[in-house]
DORO-79853 format. One line per 4 residues: number of its first residue (from 1); for each residue x, y, z of C-alpha. Coordinates in pm, 1 decimal, padded with zeros to 6 digits. Example, Ala and Ser with C-alpha at 12.3 -4.5 7.8 and 13.67 -1.06 7.14 Angstrom:
2
1> 01230.0/-00450.0/00780.0 ~ 01367.0/-00106.0/00714.0
REM end
This chain:
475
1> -01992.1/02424.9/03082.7 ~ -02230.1/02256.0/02835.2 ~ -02308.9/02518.9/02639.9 ~ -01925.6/02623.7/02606.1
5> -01811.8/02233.4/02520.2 ~ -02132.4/02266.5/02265.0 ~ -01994.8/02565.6/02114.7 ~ -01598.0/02423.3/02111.3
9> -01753.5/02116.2/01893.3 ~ -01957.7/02370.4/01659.6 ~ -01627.0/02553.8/01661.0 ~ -01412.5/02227.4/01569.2
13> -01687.7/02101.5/01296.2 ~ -01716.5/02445.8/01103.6 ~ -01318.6/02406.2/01134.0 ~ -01315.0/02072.2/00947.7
17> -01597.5/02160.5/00687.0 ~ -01366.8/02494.7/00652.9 ~ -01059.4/02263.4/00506.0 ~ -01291.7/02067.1/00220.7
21> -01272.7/02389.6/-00051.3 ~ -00861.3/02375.4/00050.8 ~ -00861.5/02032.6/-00043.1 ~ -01043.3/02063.8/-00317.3
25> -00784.9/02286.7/-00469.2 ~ -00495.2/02134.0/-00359.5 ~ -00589.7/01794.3/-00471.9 ~ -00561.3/01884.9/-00852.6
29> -00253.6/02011.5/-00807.3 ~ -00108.5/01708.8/-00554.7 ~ -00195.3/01484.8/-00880.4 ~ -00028.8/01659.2/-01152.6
33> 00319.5/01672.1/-00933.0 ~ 00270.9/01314.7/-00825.0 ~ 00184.2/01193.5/-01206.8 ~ -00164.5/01033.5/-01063.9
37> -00367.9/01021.3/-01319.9 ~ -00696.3/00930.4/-01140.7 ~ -00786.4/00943.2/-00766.8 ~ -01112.8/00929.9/-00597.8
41> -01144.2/01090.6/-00268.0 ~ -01448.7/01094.5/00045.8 ~ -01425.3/01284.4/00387.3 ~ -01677.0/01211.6/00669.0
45> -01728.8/01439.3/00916.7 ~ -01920.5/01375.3/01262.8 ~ -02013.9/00990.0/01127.7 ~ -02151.7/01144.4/00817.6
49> -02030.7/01152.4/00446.6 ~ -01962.1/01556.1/00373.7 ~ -01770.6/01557.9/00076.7 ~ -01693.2/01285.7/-00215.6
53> -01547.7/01350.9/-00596.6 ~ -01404.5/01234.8/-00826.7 ~ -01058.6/01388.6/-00990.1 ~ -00855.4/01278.8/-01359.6
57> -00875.4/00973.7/-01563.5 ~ -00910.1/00588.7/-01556.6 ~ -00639.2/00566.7/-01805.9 ~ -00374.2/00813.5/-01903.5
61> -00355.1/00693.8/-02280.5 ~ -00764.4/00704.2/-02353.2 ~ -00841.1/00925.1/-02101.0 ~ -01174.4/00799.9/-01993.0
65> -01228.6/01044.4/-01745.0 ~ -01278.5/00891.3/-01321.3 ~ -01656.4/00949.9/-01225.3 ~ -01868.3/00811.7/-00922.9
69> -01899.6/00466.8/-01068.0 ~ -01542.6/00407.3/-01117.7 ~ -01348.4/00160.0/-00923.3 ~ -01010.5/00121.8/-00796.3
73> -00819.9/-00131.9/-00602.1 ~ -00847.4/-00146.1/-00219.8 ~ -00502.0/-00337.0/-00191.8 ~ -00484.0/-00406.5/00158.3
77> -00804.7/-00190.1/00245.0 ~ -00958.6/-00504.3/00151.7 ~ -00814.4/-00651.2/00491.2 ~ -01048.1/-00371.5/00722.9
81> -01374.0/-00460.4/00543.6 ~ -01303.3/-00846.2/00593.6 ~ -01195.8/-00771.1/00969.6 ~ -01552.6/-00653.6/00999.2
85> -01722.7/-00911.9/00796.2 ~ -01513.4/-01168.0/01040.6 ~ -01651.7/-00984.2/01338.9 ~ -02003.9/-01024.7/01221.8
89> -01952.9/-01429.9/01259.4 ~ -01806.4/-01328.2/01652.7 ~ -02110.4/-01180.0/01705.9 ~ -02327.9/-01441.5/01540.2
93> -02152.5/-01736.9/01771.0 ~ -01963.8/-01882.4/01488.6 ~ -01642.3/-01812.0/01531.0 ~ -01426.8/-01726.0/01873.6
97> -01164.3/-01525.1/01807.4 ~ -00910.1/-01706.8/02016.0 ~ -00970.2/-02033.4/01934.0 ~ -00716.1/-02204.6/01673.7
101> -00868.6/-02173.3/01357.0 ~ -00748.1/-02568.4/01291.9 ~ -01021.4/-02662.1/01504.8 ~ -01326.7/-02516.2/01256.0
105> -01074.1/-02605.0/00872.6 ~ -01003.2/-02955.9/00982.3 ~ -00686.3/-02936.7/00838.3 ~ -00294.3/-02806.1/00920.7
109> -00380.8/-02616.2/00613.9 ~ -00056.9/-02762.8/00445.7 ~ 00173.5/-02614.1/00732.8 ~ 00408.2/-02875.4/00858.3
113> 00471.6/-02669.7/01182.9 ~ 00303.5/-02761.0/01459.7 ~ 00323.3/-02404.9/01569.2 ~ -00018.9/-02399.0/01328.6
117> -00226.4/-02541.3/01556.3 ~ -00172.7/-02192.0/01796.7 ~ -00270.2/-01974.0/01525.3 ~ -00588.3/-01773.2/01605.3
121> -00835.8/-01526.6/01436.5 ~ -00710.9/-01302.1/01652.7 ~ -00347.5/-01324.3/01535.0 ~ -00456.2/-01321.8/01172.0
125> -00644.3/-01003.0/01245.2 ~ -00396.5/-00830.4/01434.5 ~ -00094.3/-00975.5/01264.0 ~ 00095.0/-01210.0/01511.6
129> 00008.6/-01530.4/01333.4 ~ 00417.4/-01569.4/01277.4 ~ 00325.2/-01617.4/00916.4 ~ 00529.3/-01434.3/00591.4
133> 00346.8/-01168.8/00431.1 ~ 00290.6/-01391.8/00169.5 ~ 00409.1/-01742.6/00040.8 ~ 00795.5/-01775.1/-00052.0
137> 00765.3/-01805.3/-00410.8 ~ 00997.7/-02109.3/-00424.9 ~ 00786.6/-02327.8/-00186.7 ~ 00447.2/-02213.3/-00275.2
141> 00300.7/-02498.9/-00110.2 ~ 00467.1/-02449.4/00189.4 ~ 00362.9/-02138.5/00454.0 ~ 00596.2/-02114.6/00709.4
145> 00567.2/-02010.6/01066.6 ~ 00867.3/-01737.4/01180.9 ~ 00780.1/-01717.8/01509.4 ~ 00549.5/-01816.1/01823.5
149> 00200.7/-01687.1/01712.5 ~ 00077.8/-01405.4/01936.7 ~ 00511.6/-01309.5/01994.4 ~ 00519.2/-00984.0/01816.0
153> 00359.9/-00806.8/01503.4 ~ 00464.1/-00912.1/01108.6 ~ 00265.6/-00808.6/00872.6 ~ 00147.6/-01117.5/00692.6
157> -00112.4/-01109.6/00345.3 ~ -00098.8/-01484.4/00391.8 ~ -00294.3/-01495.5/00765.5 ~ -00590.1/-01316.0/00673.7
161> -00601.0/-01535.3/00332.0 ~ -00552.1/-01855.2/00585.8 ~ -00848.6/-01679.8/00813.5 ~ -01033.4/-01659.0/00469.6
165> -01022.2/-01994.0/00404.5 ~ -01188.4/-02070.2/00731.7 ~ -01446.7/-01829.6/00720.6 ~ -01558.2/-02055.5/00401.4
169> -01586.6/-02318.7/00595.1 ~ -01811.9/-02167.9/00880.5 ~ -02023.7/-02030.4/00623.1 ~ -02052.8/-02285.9/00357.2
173> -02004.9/-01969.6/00129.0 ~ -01735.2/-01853.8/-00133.0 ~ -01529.3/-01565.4/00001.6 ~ -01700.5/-01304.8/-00230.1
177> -02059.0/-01464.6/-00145.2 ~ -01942.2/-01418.4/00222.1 ~ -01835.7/-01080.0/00182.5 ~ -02157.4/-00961.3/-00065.1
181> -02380.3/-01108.2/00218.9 ~ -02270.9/-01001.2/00533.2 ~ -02097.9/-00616.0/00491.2 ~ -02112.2/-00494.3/00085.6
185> -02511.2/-00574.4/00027.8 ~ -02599.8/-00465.5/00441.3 ~ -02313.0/-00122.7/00369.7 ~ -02491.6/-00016.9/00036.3
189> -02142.8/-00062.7/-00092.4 ~ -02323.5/-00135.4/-00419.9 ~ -02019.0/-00073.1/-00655.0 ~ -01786.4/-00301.4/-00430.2
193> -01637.5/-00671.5/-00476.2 ~ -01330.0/-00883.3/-00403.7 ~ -01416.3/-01047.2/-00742.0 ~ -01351.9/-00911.6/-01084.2
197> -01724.5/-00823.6/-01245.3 ~ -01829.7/-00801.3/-01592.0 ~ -01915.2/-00426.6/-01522.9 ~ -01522.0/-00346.7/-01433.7
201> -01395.2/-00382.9/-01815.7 ~ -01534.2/-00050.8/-01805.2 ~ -01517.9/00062.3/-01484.1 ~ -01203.5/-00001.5/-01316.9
205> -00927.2/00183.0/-01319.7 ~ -00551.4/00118.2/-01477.9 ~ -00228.3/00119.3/-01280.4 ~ 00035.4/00413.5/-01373.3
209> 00353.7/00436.2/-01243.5 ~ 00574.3/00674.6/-01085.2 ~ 00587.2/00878.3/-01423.4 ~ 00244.2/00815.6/-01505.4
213> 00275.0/00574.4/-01770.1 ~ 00004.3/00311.3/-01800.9 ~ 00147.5/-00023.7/-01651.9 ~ -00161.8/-00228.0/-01681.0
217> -00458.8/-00367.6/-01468.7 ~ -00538.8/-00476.3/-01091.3 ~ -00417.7/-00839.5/-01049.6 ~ -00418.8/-01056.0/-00751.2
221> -00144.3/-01065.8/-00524.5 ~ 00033.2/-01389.0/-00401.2 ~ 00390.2/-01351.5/-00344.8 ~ 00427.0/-01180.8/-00631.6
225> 00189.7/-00965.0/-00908.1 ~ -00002.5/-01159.7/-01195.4 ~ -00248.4/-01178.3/-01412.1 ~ -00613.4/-01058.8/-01362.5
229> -00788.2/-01354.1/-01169.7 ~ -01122.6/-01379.1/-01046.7 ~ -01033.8/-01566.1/-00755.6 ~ -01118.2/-01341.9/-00454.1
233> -00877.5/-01217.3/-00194.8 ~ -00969.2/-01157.3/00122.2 ~ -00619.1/-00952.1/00150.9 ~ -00586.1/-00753.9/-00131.6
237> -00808.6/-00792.9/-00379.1 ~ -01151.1/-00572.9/-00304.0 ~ -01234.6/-00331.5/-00567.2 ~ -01406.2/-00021.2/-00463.4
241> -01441.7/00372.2/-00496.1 ~ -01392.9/00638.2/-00225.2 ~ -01821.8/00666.3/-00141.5 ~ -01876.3/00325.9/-00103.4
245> -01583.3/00260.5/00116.2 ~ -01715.4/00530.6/00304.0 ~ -01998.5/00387.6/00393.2 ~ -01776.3/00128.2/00597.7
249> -01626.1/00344.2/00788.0 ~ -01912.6/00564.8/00868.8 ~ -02061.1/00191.4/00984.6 ~ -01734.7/00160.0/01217.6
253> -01758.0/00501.7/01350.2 ~ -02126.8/00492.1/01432.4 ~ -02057.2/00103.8/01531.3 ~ -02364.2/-00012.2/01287.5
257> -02319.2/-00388.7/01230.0 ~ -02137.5/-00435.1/01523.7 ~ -02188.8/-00542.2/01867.0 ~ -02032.6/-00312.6/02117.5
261> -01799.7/-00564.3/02236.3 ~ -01674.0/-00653.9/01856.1 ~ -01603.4/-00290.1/01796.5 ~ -01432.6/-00250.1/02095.7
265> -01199.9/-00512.8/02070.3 ~ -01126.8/-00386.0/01702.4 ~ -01050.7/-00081.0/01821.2 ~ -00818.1/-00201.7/02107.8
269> -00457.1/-00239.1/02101.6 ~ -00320.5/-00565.0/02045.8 ~ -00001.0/-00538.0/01984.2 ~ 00254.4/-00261.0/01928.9
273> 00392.4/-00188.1/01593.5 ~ 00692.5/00030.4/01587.6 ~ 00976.8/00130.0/01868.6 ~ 01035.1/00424.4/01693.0
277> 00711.4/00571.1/01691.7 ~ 00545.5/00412.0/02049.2 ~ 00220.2/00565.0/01960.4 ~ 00150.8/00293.9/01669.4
281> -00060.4/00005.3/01741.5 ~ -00255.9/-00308.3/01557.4 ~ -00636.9/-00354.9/01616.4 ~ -00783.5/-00604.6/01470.2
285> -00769.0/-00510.2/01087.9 ~ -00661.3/-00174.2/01128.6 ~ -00384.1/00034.9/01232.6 ~ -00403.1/00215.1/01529.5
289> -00290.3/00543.9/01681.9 ~ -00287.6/00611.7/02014.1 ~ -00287.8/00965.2/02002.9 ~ -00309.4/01246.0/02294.9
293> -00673.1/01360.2/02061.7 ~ -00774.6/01007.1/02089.4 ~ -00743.4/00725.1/01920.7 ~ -00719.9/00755.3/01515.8
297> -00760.1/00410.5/01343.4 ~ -00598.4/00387.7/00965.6 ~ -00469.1/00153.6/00715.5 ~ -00260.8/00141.4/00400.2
301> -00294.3/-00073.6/00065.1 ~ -00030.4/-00089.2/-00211.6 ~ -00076.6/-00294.6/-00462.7 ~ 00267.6/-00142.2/-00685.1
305> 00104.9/00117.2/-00946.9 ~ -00199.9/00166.2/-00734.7 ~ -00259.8/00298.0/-00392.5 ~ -00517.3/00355.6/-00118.2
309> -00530.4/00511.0/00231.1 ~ -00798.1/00640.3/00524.9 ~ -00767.6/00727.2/00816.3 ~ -01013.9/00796.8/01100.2
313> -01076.4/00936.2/01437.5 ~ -01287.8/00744.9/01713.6 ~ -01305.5/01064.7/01922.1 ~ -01438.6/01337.4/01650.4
317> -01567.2/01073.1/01404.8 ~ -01419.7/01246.8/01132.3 ~ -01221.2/01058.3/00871.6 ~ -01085.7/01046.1/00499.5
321> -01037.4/00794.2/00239.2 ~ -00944.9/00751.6/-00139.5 ~ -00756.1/00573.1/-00401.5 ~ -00513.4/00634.5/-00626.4
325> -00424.5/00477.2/-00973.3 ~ -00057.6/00518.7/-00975.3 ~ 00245.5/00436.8/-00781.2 ~ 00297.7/00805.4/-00636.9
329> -00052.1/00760.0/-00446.3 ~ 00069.3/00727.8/-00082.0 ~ 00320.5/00975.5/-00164.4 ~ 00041.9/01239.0/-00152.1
333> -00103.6/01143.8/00185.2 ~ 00017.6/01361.5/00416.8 ~ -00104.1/01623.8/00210.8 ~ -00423.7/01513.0/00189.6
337> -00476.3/01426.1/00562.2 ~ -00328.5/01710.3/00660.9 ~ -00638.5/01880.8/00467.2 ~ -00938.0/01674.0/00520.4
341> -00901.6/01552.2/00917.3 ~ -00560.6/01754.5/01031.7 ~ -00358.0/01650.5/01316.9 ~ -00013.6/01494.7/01350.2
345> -00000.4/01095.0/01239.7 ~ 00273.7/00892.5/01282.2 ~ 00146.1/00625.3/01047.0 ~ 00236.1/00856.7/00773.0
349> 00602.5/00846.6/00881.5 ~ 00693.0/00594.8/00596.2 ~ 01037.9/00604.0/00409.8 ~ 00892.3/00383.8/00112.2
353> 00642.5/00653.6/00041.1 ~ 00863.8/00889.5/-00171.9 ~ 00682.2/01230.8/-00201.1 ~ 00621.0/01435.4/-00473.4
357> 00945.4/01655.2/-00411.5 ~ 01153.9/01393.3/-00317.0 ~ 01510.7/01441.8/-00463.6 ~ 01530.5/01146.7/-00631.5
361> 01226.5/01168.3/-00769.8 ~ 01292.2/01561.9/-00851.7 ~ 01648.8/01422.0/-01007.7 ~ 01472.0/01173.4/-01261.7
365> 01200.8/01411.3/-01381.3 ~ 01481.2/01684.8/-01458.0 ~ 01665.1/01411.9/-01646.7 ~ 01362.7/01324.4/-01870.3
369> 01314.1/01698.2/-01925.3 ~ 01688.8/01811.4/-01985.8 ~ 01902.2/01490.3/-01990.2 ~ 02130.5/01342.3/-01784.0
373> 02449.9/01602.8/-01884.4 ~ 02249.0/01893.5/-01747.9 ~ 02069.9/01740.5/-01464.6 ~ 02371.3/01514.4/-01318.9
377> 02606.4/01844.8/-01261.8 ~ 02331.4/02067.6/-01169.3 ~ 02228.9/01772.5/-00913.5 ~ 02588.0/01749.0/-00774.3
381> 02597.8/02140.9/-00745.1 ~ 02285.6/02134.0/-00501.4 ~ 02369.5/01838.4/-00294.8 ~ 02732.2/02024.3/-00213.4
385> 02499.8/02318.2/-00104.2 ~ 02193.2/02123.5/00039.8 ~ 02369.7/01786.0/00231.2 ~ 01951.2/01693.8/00278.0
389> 01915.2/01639.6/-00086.7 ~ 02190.4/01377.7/-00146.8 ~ 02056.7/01084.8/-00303.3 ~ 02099.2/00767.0/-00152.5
393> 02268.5/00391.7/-00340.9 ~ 01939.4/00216.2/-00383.0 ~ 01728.2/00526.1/-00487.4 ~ 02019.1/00640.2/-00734.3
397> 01998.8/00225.1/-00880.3 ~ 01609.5/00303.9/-00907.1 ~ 01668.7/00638.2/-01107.9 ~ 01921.9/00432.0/-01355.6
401> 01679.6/00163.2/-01377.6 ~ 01410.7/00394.1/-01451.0 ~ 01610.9/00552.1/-01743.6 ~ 01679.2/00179.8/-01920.6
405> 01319.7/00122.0/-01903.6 ~ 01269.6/00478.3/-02120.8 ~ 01550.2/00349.5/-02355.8 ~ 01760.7/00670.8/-02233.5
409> 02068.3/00400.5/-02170.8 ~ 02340.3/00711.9/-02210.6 ~ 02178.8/00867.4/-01946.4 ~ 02170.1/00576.2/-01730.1
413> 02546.4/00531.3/-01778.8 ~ 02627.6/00877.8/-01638.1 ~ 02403.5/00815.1/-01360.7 ~ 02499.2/00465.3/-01206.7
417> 02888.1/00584.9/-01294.8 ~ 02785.6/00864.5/-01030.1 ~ 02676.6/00609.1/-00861.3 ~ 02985.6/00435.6/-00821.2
421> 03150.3/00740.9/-00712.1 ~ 02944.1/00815.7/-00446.1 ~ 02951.0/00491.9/-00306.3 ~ 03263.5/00316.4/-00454.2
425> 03242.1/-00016.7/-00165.6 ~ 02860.3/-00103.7/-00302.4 ~ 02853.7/-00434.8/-00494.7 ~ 02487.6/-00335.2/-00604.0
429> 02584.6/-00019.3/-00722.6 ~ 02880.8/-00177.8/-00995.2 ~ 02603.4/-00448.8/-01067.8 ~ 02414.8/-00168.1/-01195.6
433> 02634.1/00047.8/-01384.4 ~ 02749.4/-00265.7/-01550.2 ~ 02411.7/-00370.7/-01680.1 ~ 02347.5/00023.9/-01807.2
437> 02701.5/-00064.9/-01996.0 ~ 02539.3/-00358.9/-02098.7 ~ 02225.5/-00149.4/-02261.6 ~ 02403.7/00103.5/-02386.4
441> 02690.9/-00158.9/-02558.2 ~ 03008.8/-00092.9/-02430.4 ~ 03027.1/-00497.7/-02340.1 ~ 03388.8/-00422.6/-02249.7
445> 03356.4/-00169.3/-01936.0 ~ 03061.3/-00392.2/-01831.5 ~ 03259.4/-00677.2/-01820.0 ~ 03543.2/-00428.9/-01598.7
449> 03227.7/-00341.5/-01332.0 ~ 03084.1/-00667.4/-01327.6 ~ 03417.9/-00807.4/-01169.6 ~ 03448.0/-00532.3/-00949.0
453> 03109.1/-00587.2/-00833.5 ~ 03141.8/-00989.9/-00736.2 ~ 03493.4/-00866.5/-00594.0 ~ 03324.6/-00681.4/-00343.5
457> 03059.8/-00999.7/-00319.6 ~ 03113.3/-01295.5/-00520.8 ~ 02776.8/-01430.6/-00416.2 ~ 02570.1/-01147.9/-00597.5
461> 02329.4/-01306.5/-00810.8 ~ 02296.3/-01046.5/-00998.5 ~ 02593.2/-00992.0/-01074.1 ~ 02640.9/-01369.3/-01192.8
465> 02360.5/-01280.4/-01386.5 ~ 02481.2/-01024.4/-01555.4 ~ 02814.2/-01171.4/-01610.2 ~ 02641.8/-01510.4/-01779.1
469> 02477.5/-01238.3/-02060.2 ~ 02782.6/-01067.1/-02090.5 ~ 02965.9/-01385.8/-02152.2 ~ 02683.2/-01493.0/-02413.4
473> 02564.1/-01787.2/-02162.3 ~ 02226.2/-01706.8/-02154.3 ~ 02044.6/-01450.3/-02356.8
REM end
């Protein structure tokens, strides 16, 4: 029997090594239908790095080819590598994980609910603080509490920033000095920070979006995108390449750094995600998946135009990770898993995540190529044949948009008057079509749609909005 289990785990290994050359040529041609520009990639098999590289450009206007040393953005991969920095201090005796964290700040931390003093690491870590993802934009100085902490799972940016803040206050340290110290320096994640460094001007990556088109740099996220900052974010902002994050996982897998009891209660479930899909769980700082193989732990980061993802399994220690610099990068991920680790994931089962052969997206590139008078018809034609490759109101408003931003404003008409068509009762989609009147200067029709769409909902702010410019109110 040991001999035969040997051989099944030789048999399973030479498997997994088998899939890296299918990768390896699928991956070029994942990034040309996606428009990614630049993506760097690492697979680990049995706890050990087997396979990292580098694929495209930094930036799709110089194209300064990706290599080893590039960076990209983590996004919310940033949130795993704190999760284990945080467990470091559990293991050291500073920190208890269920203790409120208003005991070591000293402060309500500017929340007026008293809910706040209930709010643990654990919660922050597992995502049951109660807390938004991040701060509403219109009371920036106010985080509210939506529910009970520990009640259910919400995603929230803003409780591992709050956990952050009292991690610098344990420590004495700055976030990045905290982070350096106890995982990036011990990892060998030499090429890693949550700070911008001198070294990125020419290192890191650009963002692209979902054509490809250069759309800037990595800024900081809180509640909304801005400028480059060096201000470290324990949620978000960690900038890294495929190898070095690597090494943090292999760390996890081979539970380096850890005590046995932090890993384990990492790895356990704390709460359940989804209804839908009964197999997805929260650790603490990564997704779980409670799989019939084992358990698989995984996260996501999305940061707009640029994109990460990994995924791991505790059973076979096998796992994959890598980053993309353009919107379309999650898009590609069940492509990619499918090829480095295998298996079936129901993390992957995300709507937002358009990919590369969605219709929609299929529908815009044809009208860049051919125009909107030979791709609208020939789109109608298929959809009559094909009921799965309708397009719905909000991804049709995101093709129109698209098309204003190229300056193709005709087009845009055509497409949001489809719109309308198709779904005649949406307020949304006559907001739209007016403002692609609007563009493209017929002031008069958008004037007609722009009172059909506050008919339908005369508390549309957009389509006050747009009715305020069309009335020469506001510019």
């Amino acid at each position: 029997m040991y001999v035969y289990l040997r051989f099944l785990l030789a048999f399973a290994f030479f498997q997994a090594n088998a899939q890296i050359p299918k990768l390896q040529k699928d991956i070029p041609d994942l990034m040309q239908k996606a428009d990614i520009p630049g993506l760097s990639i690492a697979v680990i098999r049995n706890g050990k790095l087997a396979y990292s590289e580098s694929y495209g450009v930094m930036n799709a206007d110089t194209r300064q080819p990706v290599n080893s040393f590039t960076v990209f953005e983590a996004a919310s991969l940033s949130k795993s590598v704190f999760a284990y920095g945080v467990l470091k201090l559990v293991d050291k005796g500073k920190l208890d994980l269920d203790t409120p964290l208003i005991k070591y700040l000293g402060n309500d931390y500017g929340v007026t609910d008293s809910r706040i003093k209930l709010v643990t690491a654990r919660h922050c870590l597992s995502h049951t603080s109660g807390f938004p993802n991040w701060r509403e934009l219109d009371q920036s100085d106010t985080l509210k509490i939506h529910f009970t902490p520990g009640e259910r799972w919400r995603y929230s940016g803003e409780g591992i920033v709050y956990l952050s803040k009292v991690v610098e206050k344990i420590t004495g340290l700055s976030l990045e000095e905290f982070m350096q110290q106890y995982v990036l320096k011990p990892l060998g994640m030499v090429h890693s920070s949550y700070t911008w460094l001198p070294g990125f001007d020419t290192l890191k990556t650009w963002r692209h979006d979902d054509l490809g088109t250069v759309s800037g740099r990595s800024q900081k996220i809180k509640g909304e995108l801005v400028a480059i900052t060096e201000e470290a974010n324990a949620a978000a902002s960690l900038s890294t390449n495929a190898e070095d994050y690597a090494r943090f996982l292999i760390a996890v897998l081979n539970g380096t750094g850890l005590a046995s009891k932090s890993l384990r209660q990492m790895m356990a479930v704390q709460v359940r995600t989804n209804e839908k899909y009964p197999e997805l769980a929260w650790g603490l700082g990564v997704g779980l998946e409670t799989m019939p193989d084992g358990t698989w732990f995984w996260h996501w980061g999305d940061n707009g135009n640029g994109k990460a993802f990994f995924i791991a399994s505790l059973s076979t220690k096998n796992a994959v990770v890598y980053f993309a610099n353009a919107s379309m990068g999650l898009g590609i991920a069940p492509y990619i898993v499918a090829d480095a680790v295998g298996g079936n994931h129901p993390s992957l089962e995300n709507p937002r995540y358009k990919r590369p052969d969605d219709p929609a997206r299929v529908l815009l590139k044809s009208m860049i190529a051919e125009g909107a008078t030979k791709a609208l018809p020939a789109y109608v034609a298929e959809r009559k044949k094909d009921t799965t490759r309708a397009i719905g109101n909000e991804d049709m408003i995101d093709i129109g948009y698209a098309l204003i931003r190229l300056k193709k404003n005709e087009d845009a008409m055509l497409v949001l008057k489809q719109n309308t068509l198709d779904f005649p009762g949406s307020w949304n989609a006559w907001a739209s079509y007016a403002e692609a009147c609007l563009y493209a200067g017929d002031k008069g029709l958008a004037i007609e749609c722009c009172k059909k769409s506050l008919e339908l909902n005369p508390k549309s702010e957009k389509g006050k909005r747009i009715m305020e410019r069309l009335l020469g109110n506001t510019k």
